[in-house]
C-alpha positions as CSV (number, residue, x, y, z in Angstrom):
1,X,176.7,307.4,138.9
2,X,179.4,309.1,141.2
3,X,177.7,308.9,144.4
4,X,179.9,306.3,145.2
5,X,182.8,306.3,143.6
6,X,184.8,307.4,147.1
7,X,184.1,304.2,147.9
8,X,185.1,302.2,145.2
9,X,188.0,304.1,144.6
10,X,189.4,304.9,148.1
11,X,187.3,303.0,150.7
12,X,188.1,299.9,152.1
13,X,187.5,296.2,150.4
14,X,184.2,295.7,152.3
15,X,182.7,298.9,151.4
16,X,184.1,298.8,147.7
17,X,182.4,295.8,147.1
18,X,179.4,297.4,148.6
19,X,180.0,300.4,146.6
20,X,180.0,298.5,143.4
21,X,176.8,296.7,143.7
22,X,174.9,299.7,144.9
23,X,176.3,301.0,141.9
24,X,175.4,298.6,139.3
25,X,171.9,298.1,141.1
26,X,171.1,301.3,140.4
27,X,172.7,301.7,137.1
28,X,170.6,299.3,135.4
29,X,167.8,301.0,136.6
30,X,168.2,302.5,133.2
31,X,167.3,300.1,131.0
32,X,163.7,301.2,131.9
33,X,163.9,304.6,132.5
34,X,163.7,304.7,135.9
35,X,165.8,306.6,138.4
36,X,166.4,305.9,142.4
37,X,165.3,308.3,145.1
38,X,167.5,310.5,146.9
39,X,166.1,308.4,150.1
40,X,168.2,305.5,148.2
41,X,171.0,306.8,147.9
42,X,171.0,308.0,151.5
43,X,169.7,304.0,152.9
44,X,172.9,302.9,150.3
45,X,175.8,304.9,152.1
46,X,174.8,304.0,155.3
47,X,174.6,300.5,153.8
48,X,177.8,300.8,152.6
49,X,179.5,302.5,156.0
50,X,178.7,299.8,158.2
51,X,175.6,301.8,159.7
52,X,173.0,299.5,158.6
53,X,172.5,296.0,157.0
54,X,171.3,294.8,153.8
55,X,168.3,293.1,155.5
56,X,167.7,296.8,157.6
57,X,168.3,298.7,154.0
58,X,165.9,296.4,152.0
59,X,163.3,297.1,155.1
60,X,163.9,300.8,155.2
61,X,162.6,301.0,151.9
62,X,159.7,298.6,152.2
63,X,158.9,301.1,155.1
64,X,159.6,304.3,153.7
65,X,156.9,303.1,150.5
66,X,154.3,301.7,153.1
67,X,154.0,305.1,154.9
68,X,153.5,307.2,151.5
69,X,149.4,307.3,150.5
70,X,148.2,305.5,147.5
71,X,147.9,309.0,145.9
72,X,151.2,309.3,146.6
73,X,152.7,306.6,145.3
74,X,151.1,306.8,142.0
75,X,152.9,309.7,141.3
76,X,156.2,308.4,142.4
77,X,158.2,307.0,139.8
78,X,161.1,305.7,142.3
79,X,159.3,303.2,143.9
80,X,159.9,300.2,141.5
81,X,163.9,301.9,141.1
82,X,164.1,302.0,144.9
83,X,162.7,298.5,145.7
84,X,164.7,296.7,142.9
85,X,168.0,298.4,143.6
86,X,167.6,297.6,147.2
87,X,166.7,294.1,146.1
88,X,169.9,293.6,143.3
89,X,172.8,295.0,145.9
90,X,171.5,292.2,148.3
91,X,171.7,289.2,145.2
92,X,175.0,291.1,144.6
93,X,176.7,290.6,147.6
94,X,176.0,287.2,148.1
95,X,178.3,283.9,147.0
96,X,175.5,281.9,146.1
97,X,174.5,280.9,142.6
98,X,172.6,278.3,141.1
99,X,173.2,277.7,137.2
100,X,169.8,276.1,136.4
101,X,166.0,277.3,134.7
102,X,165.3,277.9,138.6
103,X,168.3,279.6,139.8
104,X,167.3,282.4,136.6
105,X,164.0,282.2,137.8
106,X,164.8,283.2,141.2
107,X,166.7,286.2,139.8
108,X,163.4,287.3,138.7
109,X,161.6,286.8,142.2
110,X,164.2,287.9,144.2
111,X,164.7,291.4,142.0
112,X,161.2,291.9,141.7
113,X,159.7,291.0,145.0
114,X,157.6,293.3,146.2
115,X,157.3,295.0,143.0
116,X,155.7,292.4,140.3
117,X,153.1,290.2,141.0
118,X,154.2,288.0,138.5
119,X,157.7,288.1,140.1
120,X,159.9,284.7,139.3
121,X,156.8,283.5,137.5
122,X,157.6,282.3,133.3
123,X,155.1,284.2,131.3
124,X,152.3,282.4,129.1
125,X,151.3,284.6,126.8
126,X,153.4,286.2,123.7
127,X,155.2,289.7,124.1
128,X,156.6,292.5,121.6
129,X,158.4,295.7,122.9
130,X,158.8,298.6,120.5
131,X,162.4,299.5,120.4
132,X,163.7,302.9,120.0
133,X,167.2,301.2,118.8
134,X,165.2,299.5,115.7
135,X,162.9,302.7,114.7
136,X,160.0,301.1,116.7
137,X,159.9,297.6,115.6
138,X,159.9,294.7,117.9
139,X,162.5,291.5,118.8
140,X,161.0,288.5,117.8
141,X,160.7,286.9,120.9
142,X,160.6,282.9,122.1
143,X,156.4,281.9,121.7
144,X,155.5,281.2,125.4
145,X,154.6,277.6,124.9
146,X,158.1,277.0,124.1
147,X,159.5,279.5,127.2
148,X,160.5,277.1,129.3
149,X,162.0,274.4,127.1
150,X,164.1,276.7,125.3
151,X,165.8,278.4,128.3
152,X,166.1,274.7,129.8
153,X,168.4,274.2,126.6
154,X,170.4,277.1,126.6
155,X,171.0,276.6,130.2
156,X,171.8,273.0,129.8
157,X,173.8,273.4,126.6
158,X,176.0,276.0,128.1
159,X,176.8,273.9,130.8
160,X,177.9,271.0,128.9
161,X,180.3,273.4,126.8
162,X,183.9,273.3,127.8
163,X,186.0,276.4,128.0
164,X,189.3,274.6,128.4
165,X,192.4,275.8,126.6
166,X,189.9,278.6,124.5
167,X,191.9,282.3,124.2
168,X,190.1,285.3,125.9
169,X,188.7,286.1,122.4
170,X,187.0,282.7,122.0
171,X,185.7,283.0,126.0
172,X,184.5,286.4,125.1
173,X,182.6,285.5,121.6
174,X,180.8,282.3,123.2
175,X,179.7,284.1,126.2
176,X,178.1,286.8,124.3
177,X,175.9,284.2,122.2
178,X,174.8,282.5,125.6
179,X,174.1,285.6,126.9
180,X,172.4,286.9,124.0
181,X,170.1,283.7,123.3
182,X,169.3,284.1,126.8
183,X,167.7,287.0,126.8
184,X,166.0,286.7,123.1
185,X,163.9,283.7,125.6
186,X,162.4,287.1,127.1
187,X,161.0,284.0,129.8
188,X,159.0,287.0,131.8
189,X,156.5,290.0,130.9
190,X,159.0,292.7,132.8
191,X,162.7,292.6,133.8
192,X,164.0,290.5,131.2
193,X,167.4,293.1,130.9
194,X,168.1,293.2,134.6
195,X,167.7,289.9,135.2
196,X,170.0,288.7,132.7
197,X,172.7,291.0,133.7
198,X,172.8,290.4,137.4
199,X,172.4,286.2,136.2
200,X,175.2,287.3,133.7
201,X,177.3,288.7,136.9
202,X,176.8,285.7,138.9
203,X,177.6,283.5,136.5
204,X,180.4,284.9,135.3
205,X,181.8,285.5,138.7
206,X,180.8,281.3,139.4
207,X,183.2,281.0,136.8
208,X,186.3,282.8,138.4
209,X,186.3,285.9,136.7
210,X,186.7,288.9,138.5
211,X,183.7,290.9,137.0
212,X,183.8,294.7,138.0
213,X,180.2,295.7,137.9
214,X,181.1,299.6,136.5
215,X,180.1,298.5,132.5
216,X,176.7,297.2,134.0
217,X,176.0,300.3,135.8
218,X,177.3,303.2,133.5
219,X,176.3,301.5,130.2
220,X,173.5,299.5,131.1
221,X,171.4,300.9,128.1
222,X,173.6,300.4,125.4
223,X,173.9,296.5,127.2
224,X,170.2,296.4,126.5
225,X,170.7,297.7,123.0
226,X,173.5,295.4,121.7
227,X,171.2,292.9,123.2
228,X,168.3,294.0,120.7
229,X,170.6,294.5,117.8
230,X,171.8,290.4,118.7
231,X,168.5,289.1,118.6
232,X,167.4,291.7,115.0
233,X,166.6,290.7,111.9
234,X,164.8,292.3,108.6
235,X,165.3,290.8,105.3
236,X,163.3,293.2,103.9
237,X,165.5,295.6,104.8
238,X,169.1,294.2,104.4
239,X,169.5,294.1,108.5
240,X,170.8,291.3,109.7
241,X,171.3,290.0,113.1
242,X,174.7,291.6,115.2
243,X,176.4,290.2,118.1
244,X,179.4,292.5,117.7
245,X,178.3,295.1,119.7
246,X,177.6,293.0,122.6
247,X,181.1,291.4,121.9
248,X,182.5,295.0,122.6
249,X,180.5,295.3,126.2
250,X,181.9,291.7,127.0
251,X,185.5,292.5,125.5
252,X,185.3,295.2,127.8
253,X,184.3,293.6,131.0
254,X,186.3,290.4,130.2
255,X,189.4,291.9,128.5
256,X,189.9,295.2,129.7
257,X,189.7,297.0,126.7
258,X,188.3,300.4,126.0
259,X,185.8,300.1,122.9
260,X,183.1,302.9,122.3
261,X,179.8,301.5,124.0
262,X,177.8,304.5,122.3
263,X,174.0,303.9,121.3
264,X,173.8,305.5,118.6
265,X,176.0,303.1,116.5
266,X,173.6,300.4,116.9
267,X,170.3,302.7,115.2
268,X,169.3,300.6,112.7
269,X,168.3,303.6,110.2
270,X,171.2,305.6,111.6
271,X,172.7,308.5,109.0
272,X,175.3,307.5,107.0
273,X,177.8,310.0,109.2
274,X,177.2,308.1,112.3
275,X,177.7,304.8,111.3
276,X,181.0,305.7,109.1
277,X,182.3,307.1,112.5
278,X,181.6,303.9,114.4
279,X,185.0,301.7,115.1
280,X,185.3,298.8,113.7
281,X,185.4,295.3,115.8
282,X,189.1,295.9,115.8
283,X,189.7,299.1,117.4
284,X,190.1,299.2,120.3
285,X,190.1,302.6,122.0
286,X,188.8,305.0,124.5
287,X,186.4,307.8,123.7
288,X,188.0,311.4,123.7
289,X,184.5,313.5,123.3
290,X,184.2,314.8,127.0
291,X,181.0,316.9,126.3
292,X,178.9,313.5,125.1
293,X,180.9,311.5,128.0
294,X,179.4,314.2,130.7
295,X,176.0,314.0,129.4
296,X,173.9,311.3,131.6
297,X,172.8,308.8,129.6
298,X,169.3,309.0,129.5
299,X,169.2,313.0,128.2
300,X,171.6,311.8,125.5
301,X,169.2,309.1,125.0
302,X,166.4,311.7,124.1
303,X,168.1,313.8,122.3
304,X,169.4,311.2,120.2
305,X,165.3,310.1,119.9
306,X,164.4,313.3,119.0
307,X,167.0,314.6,116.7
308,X,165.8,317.6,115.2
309,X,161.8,316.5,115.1
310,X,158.9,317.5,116.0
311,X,157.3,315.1,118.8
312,X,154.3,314.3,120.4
313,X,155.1,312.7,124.3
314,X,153.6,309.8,122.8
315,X,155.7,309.9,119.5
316,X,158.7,309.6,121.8
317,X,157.8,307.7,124.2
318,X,156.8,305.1,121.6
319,X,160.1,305.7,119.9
320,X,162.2,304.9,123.2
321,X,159.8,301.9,123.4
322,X,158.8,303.3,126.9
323,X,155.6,303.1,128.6
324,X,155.4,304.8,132.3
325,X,154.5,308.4,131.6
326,X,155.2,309.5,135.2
327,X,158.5,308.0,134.9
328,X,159.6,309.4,131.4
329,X,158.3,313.2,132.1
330,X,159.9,312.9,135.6
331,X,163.8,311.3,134.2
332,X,163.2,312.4,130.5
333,X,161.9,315.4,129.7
334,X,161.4,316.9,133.0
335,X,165.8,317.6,133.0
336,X,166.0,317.9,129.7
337,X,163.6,321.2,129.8
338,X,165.2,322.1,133.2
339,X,168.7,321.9,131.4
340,X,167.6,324.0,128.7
341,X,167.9,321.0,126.2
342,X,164.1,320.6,125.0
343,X,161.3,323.0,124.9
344,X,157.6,323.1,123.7
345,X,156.2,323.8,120.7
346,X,153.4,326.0,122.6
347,X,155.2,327.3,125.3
348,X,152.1,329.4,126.4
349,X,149.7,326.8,126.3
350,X,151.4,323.3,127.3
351,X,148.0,321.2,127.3
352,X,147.6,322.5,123.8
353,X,146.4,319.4,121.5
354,X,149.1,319.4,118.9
355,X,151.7,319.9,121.1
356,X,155.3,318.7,120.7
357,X,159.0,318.6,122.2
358,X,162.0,319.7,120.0
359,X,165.7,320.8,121.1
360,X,166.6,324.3,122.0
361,X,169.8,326.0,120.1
362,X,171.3,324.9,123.5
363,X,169.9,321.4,122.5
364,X,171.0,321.3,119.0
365,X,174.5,321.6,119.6
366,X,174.8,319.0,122.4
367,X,172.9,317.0,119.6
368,X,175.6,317.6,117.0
369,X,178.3,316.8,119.8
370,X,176.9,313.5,120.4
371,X,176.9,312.6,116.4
């Protein structure tokens, strides 16, 4: 995520706040496992110099798609990350905002246009996702009969609340359960995660807060984890529902601190080692292990899921609680092998019928690094 940073960092207002949603566009393209085209990034700096405009950027990629064959563009797992980051730095840049069950809606259909069919439309029928954060299991989910009423309540309920004379802490901890029972509405099939985060952006932003967009676009996995881990519980198993890792994101974004937004603190079945090296809710403090830091975040993702395993494609994809096999070989496993991080079980015959994916030595220590 540094193809911009000359511009946030150095450039001038207009194309820092350019920068920044291009930036968090394309970050939480993440959240599925997707990963923009170098055509993209190009159509985004011109963007951002002045060359073009958002409504030329957004057509350039329309265009560029249209030209590609069908053939083509079944095998081309940036089209949906193109189209929807084209489509989220043009909801970024603009003032407007509308804090109601159609103004979330129109997130949706504005994010998704040209990529859903069922784009802004509230889903009626039920949904579970398998989540690599809780072993496989699912989120329980709002039944759709009762979509739209809940997310009319949470909506209207927030609205009523007053924030008057509350201390940064108290801001913090409320918005994190509206944003958190939010999302557990799940009100579409697909998108769920980057809607709420760019509604999340424009409503805190409506509310006079200065949001930088930087946690959303370099962290925009572990957002949809502490989101899962909010909205999980299991009895049976002693786990309990646990905001306070999406209170860390938000203490971050609201308060400037610096807590440890690592995913592998929020593993539900996570060894004993990693969760007695998590901070508690009152630390507050900045990372210091460059090598796990340097690593992008979805090859420490898999390495994480894979551990020191044995797995099928479909094991892990299952475990990730990914479904696009295109996209996961091409932004998975695909660098991982190139980077000399995973292998083959049967190297010498890859279409071989038990064949699995397991770390390299090289691998196995960048997987004890990130422990």
């Amino acid at each position: 995520m540094n193809e911009f940073d000359q511009y946030i960092r150095q450039g001038e207002p207009d194309k820092r706040e350019k920068g920044y949603a291009w930036q968090t566009a394309i970050g939480l393209q993440a959240v599925d496992g997707l990963k923009p085209s170098e055509y993209l990034i190009e159509t985004a700096r011109k963007h951002i110099e002045g060359d073009i405009t958002i409504d030329q950027a957004q057509q350039l990629i329309k265009s560029y798609y249209q030209s590609k064959s069908v053939r083509a563009r079944d095998a081309d797992s940036t089209e949906e990350a193109d189209k929807v980051s084209a489509n989220i730095a043009r909801l970024l840049s603009e003032r407007s905002f509308a804090f109601t069950v159609a103004g979330f809606t129109a997130v949706h259909r504005r994010i998704f246009d040209g990529v859903f069919k069922f784009a802004g439309k509230i889903r009626d029928y039920n949904i579970t996702k398998k989540e690599w954060v809780l072993g496989g299991d699912t989120v329980l989910y709002v039944s759709a009969p009762d979509v739209r009423k809940a997310l009319e309540y949470d909506i209207e309920q927030e609205k009523s609340f007053d924030y008057t004379g509350l201390a940064m802490a108290q801001v913090v901890g409320h918005v994190t359960k509206f944003v958190s029972g939010v999302w557990q509405i799940h009100p579409f099939g697909e998108g769920n995660t980057r809607t709420t985060a760019v509604f999340t952006i424009q409503y805190l932003r409506s509310m006079g807060f200065a949001v930088e967009n930087d946690l959303f676009a370099n962290h925009s996995w572990y957002f949809r984890n502490a989101l899962v881990r909010a909205n999980y519980q299991n009895v049976q198993k002693g786990i309990k529902r646990n905001a306070e890792y999406l209170e860390r994101f938000f203490r971050n974004l609201l308060m400037g601190e610096n807590n440890e937004l690592k995913n592998r603190y929020l593993l539900v079945q996570a060894p004993d080692e990693w969760a007695e090296s998590a901070p508690s809710s009152e630390d507050n403090r900045t990372s210091t292990e460059q090598p796990t830091e340097q690593v992008p975040e979805q090859l420490r993702v898999l390495l994480l899921a894979i551990a020191h395993e044995k797995l099928s494609l479909k094991a892990l994809m299952e475990r990730m609680g990914l479904k696009h096999r295109p996209t996961f070989l091409a932004n998975y496993i695909n660098p991982a092998m190139s980077e000399g991080l995973v292998k083959l079980l049967y190297p010498d015959n890859p279409n071989h019928p038990r064949q699995k994916y397991l770390l390299t030595a090289k691998g196995a220590v960048l997987y004890d690094s990130l422990k």
